[in-house]
TORSE-319787 format. One record per residue: residue number from 1; residue in one letter; x, y, z of N, C-alpha, C in turn. Coordinates in steps of 0.2 Angstrom, whole numbers, plus 2048, in hexadecimal, padded with zeros to 3 digits. Atoms other than C-alpha are relative to their C-alpha. Layout:
ATOM    i  aa   nx   ny   nz  cax  cay  caz   cx   cy   cz
ATOM  NUM   A    X    Y    Z    X    Y    Z    X    Y    Z
...
This chain:
ATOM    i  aa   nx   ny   nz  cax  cay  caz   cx   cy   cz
ATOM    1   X  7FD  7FB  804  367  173  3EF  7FC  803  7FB
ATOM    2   X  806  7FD  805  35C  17F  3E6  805  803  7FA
ATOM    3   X  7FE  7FF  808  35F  184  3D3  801  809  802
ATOM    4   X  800  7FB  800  35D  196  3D7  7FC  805  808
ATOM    5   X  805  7FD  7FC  356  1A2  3E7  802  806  7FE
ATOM    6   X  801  7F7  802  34F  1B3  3E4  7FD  804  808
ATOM    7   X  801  7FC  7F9  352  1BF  3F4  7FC  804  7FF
ATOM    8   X  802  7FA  801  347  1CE  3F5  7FB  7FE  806
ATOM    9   X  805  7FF  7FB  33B  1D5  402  7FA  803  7FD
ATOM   10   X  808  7FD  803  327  1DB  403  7FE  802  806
ATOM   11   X  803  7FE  7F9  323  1E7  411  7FB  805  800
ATOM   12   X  801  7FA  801  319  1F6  413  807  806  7FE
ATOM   13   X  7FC  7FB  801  327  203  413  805  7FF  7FB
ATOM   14   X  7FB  800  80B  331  1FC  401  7FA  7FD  7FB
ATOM   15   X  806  801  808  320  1F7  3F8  800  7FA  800
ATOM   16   X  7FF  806  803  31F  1E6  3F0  804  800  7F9
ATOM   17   X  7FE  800  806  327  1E9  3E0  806  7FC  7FE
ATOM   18   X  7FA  805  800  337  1E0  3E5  7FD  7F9  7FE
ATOM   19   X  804  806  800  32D  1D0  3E9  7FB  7FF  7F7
ATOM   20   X  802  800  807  323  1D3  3D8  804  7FF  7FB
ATOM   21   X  7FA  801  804  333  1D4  3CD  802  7FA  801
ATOM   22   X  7FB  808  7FF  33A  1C3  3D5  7F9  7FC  7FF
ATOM   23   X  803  807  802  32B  1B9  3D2  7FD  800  7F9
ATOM   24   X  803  801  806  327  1BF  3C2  805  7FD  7FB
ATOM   25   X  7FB  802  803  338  1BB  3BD  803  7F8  800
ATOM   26   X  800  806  801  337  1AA  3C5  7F9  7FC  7FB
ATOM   27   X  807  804  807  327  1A6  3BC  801  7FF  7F7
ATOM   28   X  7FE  801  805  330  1A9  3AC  806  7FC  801
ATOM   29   X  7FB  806  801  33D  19F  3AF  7FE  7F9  801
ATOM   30   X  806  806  801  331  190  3B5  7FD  7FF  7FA
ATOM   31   X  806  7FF  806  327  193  3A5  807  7FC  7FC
ATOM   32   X  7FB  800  805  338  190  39C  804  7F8  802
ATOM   33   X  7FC  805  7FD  340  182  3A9  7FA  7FE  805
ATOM   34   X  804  801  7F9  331  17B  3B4  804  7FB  803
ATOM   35   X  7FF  800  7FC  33C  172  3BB  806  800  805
ATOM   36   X  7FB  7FD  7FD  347  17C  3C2  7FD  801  808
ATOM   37   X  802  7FF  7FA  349  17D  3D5  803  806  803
ATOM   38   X  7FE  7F7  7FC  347  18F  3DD  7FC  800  806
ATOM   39   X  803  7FF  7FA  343  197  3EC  800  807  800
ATOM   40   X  801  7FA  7FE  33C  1A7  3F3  804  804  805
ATOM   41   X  7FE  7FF  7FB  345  1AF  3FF  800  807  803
ATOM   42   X  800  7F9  7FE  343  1BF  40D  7FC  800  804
ATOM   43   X  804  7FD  7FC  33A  1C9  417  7FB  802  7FF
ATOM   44   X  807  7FD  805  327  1CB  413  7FC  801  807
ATOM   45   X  804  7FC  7FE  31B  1D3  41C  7F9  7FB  801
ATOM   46   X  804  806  800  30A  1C7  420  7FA  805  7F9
ATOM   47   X  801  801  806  303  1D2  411  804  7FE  7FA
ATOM   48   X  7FC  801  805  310  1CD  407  800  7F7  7FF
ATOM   49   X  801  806  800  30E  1BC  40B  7FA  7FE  7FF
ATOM   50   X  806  7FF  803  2FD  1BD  405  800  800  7FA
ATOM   51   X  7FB  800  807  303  1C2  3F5  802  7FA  7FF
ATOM   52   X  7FD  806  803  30E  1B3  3F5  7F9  7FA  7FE
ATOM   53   X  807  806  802  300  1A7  3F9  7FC  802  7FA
ATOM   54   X  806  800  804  2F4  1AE  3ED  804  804  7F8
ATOM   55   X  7FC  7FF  807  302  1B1  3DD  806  7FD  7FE
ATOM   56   X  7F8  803  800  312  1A8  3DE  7FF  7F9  800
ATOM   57   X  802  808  800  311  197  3D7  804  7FB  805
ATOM   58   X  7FF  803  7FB  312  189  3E2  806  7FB  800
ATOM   59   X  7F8  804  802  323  182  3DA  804  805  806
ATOM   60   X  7FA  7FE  7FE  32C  190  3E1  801  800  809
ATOM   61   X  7FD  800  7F9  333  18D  3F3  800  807  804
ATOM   62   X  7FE  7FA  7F8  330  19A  403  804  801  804
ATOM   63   X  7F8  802  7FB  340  199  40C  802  803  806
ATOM   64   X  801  7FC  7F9  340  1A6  418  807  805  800
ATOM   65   X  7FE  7F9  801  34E  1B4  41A  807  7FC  800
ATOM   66   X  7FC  801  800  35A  1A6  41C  802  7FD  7F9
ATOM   67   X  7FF  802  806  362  1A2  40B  804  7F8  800
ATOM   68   X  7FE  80A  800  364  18E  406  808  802  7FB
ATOM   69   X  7FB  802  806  375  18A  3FA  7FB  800  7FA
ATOM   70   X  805  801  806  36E  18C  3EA  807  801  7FB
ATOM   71   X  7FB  7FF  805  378  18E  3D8  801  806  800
ATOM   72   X  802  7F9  800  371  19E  3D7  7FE  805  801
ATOM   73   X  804  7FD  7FB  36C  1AB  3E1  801  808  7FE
ATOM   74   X  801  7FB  801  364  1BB  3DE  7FD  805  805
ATOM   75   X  801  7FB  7FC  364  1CC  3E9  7FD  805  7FE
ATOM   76   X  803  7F8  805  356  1D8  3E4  7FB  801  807
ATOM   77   X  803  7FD  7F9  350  1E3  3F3  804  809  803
ATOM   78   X  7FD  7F9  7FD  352  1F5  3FD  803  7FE  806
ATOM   79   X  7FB  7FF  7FB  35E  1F4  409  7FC  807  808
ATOM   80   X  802  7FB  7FF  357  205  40F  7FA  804  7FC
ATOM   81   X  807  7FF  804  345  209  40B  801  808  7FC
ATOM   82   X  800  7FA  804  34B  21D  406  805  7FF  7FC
ATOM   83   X  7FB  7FD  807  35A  219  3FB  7FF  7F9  7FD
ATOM   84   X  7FE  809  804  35A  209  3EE  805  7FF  7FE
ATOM   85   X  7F9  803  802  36C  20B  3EB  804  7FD  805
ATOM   86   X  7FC  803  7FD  370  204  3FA  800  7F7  801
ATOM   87   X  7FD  808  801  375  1F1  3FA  803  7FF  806
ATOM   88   X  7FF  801  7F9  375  1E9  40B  805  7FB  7FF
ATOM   89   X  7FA  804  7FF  388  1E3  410  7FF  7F7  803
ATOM   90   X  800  803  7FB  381  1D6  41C  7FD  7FA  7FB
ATOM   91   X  802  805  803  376  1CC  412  803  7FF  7F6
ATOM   92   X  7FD  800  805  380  1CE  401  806  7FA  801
ATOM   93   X  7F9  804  7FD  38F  1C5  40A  7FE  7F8  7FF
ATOM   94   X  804  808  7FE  382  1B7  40F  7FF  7FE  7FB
ATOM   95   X  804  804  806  37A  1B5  3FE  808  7FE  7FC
ATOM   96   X  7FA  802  802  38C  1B5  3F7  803  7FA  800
ATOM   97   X  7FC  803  7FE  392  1A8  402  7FB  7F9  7FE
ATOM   98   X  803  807  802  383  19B  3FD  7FF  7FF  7FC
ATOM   99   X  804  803  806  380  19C  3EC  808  801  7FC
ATOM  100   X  7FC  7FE  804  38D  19A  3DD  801  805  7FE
ATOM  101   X  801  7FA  804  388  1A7  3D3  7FD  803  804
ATOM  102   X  805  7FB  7FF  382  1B7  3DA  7FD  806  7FE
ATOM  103   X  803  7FD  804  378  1C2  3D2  7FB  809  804
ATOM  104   X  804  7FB  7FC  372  1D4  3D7  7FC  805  7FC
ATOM  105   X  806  7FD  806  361  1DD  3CF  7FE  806  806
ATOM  106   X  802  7F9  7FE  35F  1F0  3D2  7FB  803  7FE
ATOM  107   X  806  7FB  805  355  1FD  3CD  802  809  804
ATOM  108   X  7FB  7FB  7FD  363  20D  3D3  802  804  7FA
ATOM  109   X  7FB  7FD  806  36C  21B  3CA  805  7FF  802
ATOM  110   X  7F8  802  7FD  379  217  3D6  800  7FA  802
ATOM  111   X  800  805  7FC  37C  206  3DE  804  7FE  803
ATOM  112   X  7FB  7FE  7FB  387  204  3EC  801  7F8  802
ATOM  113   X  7FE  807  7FE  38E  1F3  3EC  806  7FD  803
ATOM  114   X  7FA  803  7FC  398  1EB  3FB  800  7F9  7FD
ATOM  115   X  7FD  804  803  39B  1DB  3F4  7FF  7FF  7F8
ATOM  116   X  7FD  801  808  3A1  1D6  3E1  7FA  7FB  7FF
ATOM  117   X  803  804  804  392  1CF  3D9  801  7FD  7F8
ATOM  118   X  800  803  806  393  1C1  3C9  7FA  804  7FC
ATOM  119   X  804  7FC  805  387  1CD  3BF  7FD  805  805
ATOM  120   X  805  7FD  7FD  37D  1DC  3C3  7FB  804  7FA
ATOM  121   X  803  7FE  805  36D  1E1  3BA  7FC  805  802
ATOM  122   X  805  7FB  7FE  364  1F1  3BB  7FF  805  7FB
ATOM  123   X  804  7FC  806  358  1FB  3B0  802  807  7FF
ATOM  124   X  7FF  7FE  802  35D  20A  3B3  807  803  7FC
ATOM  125   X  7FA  800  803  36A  210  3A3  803  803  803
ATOM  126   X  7FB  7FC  7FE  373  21C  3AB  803  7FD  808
ATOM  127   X  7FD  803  7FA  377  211  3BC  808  7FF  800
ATOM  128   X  7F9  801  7FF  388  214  3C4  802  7FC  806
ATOM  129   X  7FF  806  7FB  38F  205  3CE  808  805  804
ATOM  130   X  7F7  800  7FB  39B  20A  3DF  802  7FA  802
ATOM  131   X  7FD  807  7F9  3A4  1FF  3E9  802  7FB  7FC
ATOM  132   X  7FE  807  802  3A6  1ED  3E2  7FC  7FF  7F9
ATOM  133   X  804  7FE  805  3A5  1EE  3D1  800  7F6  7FE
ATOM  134   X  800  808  802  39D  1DC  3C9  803  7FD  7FA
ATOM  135   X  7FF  804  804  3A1  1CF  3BD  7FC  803  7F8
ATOM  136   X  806  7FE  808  393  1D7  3AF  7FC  803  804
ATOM  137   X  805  7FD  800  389  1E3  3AF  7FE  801  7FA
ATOM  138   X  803  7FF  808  37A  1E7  3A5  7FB  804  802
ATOM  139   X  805  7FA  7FF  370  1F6  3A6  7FC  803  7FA
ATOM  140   X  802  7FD  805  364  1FE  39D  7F6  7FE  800
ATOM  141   X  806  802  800  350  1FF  39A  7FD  7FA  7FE
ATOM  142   X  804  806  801  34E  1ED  393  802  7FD  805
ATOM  143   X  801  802  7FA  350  1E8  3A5  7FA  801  804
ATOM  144   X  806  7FF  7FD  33E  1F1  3AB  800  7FB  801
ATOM  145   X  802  805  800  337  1E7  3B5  7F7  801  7FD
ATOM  146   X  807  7FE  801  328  1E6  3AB  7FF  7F7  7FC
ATOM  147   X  800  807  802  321  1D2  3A6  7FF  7FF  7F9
ATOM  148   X  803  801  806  31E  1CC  395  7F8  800  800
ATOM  149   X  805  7FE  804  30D  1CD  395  7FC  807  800
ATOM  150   X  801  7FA  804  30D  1E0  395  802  801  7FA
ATOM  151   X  7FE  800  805  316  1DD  387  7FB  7FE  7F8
ATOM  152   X  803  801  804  30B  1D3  37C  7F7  802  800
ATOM  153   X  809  7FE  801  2FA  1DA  383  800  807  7FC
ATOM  154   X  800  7FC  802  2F4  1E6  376  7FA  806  804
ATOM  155   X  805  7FC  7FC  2EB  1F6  37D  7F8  800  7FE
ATOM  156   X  804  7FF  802  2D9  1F7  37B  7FB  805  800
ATOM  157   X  803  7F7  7FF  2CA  205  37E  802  800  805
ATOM  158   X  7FF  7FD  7FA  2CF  210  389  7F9  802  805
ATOM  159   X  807  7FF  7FC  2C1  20D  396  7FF  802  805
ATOM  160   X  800  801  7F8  2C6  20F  3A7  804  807  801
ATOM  161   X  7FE  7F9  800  2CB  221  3A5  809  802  804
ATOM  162   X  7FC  7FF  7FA  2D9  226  3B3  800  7F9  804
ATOM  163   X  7FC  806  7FA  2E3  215  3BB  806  803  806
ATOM  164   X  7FB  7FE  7FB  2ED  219  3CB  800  7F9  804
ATOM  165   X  7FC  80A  7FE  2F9  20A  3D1  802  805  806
ATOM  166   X  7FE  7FD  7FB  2FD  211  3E2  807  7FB  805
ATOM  167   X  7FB  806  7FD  30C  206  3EB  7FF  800  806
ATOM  168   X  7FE  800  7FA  312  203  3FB  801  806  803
ATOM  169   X  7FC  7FB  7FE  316  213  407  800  7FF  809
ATOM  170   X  800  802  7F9  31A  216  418  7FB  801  806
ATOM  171   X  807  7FE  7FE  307  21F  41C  7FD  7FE  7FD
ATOM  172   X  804  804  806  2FE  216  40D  7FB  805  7FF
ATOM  173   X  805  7FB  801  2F6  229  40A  801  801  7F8
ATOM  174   X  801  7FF  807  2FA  227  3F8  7F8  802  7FE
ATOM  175   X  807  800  804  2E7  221  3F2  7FD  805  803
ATOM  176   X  804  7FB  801  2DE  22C  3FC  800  809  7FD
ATOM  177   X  7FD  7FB  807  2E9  23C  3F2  7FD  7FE  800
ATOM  178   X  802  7FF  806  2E6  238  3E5  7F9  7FE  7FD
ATOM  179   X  806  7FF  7FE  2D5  234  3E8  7FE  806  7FF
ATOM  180   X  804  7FA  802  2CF  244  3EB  803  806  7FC
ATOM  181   X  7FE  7FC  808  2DA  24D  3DE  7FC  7FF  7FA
ATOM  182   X  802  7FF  806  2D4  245  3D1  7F9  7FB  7FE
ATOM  183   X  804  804  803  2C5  23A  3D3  7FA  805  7FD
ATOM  184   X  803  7FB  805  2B8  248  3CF  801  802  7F7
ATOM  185   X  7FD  7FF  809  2C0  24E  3BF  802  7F9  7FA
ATOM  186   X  800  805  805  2C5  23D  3BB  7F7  7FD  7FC
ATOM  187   X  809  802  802  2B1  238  3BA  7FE  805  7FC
ATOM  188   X  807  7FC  804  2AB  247  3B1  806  800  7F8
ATOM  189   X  7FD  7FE  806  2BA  248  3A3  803  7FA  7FD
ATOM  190   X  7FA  805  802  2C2  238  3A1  7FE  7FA  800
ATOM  191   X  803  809  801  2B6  228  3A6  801  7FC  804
ATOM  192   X  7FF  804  7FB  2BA  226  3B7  807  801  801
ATOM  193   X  7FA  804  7FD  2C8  221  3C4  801  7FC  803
ATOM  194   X  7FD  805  7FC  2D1  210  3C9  804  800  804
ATOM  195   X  7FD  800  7FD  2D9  20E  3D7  804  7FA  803
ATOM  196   X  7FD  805  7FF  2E7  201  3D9  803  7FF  807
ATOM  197   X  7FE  802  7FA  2EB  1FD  3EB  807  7FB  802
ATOM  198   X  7FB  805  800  2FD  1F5  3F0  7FC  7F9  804
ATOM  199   X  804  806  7FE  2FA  1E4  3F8  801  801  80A
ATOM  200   X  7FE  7FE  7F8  300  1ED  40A  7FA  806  802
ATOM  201   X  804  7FE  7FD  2F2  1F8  40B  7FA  7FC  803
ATOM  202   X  807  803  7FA  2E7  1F4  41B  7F9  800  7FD
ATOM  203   X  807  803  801  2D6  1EE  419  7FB  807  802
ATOM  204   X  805  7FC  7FE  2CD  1FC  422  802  807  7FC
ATOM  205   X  7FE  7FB  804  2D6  209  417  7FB  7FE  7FA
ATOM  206   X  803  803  808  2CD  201  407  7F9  802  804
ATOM  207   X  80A  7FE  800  2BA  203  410  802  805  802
ATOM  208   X  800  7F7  800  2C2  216  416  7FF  802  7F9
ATOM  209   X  800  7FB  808  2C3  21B  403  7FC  7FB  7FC
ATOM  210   X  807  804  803  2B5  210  3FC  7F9  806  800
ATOM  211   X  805  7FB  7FD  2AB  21B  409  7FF  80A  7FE
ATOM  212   X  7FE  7F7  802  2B3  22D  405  800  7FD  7FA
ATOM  213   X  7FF  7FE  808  2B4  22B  3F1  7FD  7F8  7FE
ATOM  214   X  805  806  802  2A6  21E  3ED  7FF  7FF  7F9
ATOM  215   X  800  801  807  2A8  220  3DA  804  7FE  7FE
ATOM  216   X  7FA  804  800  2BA  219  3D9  7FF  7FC  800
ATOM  217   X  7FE  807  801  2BD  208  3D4  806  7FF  803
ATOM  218   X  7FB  800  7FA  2C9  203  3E2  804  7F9  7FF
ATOM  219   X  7FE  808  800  2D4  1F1  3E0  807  7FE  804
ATOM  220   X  7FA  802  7FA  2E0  1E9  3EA  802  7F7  7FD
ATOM  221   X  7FE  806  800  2E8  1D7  3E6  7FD  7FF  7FA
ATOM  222   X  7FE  802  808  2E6  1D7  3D3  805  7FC  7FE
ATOM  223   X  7FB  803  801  2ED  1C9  3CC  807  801  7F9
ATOM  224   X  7FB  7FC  805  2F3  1D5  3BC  7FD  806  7FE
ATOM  225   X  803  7FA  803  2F2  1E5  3B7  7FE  802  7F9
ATOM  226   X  800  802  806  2F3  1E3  3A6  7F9  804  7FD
ATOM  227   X  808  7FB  803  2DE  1E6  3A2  800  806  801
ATOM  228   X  802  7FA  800  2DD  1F4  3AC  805  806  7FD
ATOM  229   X  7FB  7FB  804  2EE  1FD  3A4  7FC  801  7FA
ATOM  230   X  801  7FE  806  2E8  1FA  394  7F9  804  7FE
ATOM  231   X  806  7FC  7FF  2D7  202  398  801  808  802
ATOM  232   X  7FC  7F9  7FA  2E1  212  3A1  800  806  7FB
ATOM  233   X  7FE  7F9  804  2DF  221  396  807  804  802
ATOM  234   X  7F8  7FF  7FC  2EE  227  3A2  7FF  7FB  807
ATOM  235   X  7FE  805  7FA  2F6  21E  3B0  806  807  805
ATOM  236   X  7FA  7FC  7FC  2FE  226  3C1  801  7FB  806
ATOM  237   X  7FD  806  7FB  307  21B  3CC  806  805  805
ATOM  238   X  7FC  7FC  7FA  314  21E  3DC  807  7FD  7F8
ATOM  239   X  7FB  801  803  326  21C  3D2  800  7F9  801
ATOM  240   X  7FD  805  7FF  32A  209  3D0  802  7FC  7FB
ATOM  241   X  7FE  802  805  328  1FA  3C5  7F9  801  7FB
ATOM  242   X  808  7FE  805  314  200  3C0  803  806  7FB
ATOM  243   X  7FF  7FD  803  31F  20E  3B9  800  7FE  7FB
ATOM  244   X  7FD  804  807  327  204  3AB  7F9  7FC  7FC
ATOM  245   X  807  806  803  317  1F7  3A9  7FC  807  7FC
ATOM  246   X  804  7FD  802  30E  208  3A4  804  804  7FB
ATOM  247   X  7FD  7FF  806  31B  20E  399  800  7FA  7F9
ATOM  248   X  800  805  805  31C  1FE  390  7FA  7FE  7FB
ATOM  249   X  807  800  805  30A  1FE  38C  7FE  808  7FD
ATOM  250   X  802  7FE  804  30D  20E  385  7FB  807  802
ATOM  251   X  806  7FE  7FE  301  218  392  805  807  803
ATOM  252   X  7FE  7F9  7FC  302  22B  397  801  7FF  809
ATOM  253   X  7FF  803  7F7  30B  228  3AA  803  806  802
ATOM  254   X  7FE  7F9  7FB  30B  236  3B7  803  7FB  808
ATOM  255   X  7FE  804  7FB  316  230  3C4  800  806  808
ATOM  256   X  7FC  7FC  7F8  317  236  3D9  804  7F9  803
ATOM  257   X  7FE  803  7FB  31C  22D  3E8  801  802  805
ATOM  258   X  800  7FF  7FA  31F  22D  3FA  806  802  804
ATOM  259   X  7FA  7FF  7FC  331  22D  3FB  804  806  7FB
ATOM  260   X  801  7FB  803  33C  23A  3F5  804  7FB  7F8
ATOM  261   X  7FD  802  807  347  22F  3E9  7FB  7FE  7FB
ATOM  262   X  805  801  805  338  22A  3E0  7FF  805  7FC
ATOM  263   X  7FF  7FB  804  337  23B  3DB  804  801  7FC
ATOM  264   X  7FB  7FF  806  348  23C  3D5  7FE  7FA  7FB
ATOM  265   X  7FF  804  808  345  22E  3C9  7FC  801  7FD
ATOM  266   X  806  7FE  807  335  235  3C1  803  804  7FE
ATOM  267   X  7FF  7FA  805  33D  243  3BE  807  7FF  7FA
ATOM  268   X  7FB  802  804  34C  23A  3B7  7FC  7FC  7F8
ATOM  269   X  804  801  805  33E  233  3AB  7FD  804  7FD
ATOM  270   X  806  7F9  802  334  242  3AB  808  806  7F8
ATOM  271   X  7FA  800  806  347  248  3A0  800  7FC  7FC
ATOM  272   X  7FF  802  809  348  23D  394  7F8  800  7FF
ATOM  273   X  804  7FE  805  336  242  390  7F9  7FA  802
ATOM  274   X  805  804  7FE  32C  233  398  7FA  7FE  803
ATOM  275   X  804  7FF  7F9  324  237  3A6  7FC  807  800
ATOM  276   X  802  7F8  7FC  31C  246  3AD  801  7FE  808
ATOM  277   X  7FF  7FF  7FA  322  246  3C1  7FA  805  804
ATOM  278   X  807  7FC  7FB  314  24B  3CD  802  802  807
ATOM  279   X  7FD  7FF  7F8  320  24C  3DC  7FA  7FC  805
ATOM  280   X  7FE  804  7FA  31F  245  3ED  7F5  800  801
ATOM  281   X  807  800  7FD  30A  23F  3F4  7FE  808  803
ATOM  282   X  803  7FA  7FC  30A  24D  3FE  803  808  800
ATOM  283   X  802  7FA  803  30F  25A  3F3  7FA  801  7F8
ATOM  284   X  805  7FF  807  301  257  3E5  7FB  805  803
ATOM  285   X  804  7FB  801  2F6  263  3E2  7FB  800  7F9
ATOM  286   X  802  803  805  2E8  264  3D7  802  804  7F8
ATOM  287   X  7F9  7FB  808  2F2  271  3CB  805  7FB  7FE
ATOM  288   X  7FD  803  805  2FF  266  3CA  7FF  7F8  7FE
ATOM  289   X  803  806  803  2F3  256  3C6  7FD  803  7FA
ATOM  290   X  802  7FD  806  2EC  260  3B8  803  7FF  7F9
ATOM  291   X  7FE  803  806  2F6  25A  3AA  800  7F8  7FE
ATOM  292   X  802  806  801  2F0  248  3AD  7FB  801  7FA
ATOM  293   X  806  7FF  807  2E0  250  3A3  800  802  7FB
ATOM  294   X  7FE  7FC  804  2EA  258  397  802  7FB  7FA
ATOM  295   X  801  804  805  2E7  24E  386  809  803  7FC
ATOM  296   X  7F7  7FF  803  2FA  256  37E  801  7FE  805
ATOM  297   X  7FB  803  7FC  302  251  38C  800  7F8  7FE
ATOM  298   X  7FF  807  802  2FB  23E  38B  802  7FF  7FA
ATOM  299   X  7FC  803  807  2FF  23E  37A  806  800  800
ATOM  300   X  7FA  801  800  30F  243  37A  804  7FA  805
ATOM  301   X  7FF  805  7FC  313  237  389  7FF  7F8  7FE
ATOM  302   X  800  806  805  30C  22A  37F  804  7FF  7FB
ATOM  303   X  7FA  7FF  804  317  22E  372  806  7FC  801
ATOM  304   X  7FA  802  7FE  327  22D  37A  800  7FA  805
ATOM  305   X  800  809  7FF  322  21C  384  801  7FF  7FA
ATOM  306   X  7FF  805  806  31E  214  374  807  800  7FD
ATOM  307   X  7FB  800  802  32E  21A  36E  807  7FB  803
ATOM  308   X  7F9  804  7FC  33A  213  37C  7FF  7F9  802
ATOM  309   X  801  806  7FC  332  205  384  7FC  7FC  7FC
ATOM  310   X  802  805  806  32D  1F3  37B  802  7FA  803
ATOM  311   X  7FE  807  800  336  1E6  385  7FC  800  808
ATOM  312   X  800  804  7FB  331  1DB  392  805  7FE  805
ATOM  313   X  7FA  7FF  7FC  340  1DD  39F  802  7FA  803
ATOM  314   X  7FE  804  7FB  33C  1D0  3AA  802  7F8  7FB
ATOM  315   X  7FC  807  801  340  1C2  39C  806  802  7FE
ATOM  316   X  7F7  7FF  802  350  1CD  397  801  7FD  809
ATOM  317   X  7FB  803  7FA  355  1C9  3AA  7FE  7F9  801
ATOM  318   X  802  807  802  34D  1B7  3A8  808  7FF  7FD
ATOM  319   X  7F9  803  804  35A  1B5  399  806  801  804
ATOM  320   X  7F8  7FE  7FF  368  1BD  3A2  7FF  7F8  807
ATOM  321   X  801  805  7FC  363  1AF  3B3  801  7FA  7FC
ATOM  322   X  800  808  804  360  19F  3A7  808  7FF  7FC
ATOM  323   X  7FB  801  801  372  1A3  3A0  804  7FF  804
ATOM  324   X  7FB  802  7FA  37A  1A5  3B0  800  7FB  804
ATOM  325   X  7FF  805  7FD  375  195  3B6  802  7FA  7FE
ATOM  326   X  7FC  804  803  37B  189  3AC  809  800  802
ATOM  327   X  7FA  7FD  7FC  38D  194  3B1  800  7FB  808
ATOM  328   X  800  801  7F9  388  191  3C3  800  7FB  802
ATOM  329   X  7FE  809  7FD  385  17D  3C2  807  800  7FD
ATOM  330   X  7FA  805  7FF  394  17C  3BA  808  802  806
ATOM  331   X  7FB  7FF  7FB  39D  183  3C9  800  7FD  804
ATOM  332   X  801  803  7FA  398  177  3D3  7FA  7FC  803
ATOM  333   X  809  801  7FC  385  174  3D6  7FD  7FD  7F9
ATOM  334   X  803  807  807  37D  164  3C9  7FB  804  7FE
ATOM  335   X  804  7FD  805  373  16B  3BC  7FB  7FB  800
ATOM  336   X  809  803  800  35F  166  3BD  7FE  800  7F9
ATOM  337   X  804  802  802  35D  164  3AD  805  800  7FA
């Protein structure tokens, strides 16, 4: 009987950011309970399983798609790689029926939930829950998924001019974009461009664009991003949880992406003043990358991060987890500690 299992997937076509959320979230709870027994659980890709192997400590359980009984069981994943407001009936039921407590972690302005969950936690403030509404809800940006030690590392020189964190997509043509948009201009004005690689781009992509744009600094399986943020004069990422990590530290963040909902959420950030929206990979243009080098702009972008963003999300939904288990053993399942 596990303490807790965290569902989520990691494929090419929904990114890794699910699976990133759920082990950053276990790792803080280990840190706080080592020895709490969890598990991993879902559908990963054999890069995603590479990830696991080389980032996910070796406490935490791999369990496969089928979920054990546990106390507490958490749902964070896209049902639907183009909408993440949908919430899958089939395995919601499942998780439901194994675990005490169950718990559902989104990142929607709508969330469309067939079964009644005992909490549901999601960063964005303005999310509208349909269908089956749960026990507690908590909404609001101190849920980013973003770790505590974006929170505590302070920024240092900005060295590494232009960072671009590229996610998951369904043609993985992000990096090269934005490659030839802006590595030119980034070398002669700003100190360079990095380029962040999800853990699902193929191998022979990484020596295709080494080859075409030999002056980019290229990476792939970082075990934090942390240095290179803090070194970013600006940062431009596909919409997800790199969004949030780059607000948190406060850094000018140009968001695109591959799908279209990624768009609407930048722009739903790009309104409250956040962001600047660069629209979809393959409407960028080098006109409308041109306010990445536009020093007002980063400033003001900086601005209003620093103003909203400060917390660590992943130990706010830590806290909210570590209280509902205690709840969950006493429904039934002996408390480990």
């Amino acid at each position: 009987m596990y303490d807790l299992v965290y569902v989520c997937d990691s494929r090419p076509e929904i990114g890794n950011g699910h699976l990133k959320r759920g082990t950053d979230v276990l790792h803080a709870l280990l840190e706080r309970r080592p020895q709490l027994r969890c598990a991993l659980s879902g559908l990963f890709s054999p890069s995603a399983l590479g990830f696991i192997e080389s980032f996910v400590d070796h406490r935490i359980d791999r369990v496969g798609d089928v979920v054990p009984p546990a106390a507490l069981g958490v749902l964070d994943t896209m049902a639907d790689p183009q909408a993440p407001q949908v919430v899958e009936r089939e395995r919601s039921s499942a998780l439901r029926s194994s675990v005490r407590t169950f718990v559902v972690i989104s990142s929607a302005l709508e969330v469309r939930l067939p079964v009644r969950p005992d909490v549901l936690i999601d960063h964005m403030p303005d999310a509208k829950v349909v269908g089956e509404q749960p026990l507690k809800t908590l909404l609001g940006f101190d849920f980013a998924p973003v770790a505590r030690e974006f929170v505590v590392s302070e920024n240092g020189n900005e060295t590494c001019g232009v960072l671009a964190v590229i996610g998951g997509g369904p043609e993985q043509v992000g990096p090269n974009i934005v490659a030839g948009l802006l590595a030119k201009r980034a070398d002669t004005e700003m100190g360079g461009l990095d380029i962040v690689v999800s853990p699902h781009f193929p191998e022979q992509k990484m020596v295709d664009l080494r080859c075409s744009f030999p002056s980019i600094r290229l990476h792939r399986g970082v075990p934090t991003l942390v240095p290179l943020m803090r070194a970013a004069r600006a940062v431009v990422c596909t919409y997800g949880n790199i969004t949030y990590e780059s607000l948190v530290l406060a850094k000018p963040t140009f968001v695109t992406g591959y799908k279209q909902f990624q768009v609407e959420y930048a722009e739903y950030l790009q309104q409250r003043g956040l962001v600047v929206s660069l629209g979809r990979f393959d409407a960028l243009t080098t006109g409308s990358t041109a306010c990445i080098f536009s020093r007002e702009v980063r400033s003001r972008l900086a601005a209003a991060a620093q103003h909203d963003f400060s917390s660590a999300g992943i130990e706010r939904i830590a806290d909210v987890l570590e209280r509902e288990l205690p709840e969950a053993n006493h429904r039934g399942v002996k408390a480990r500690w």
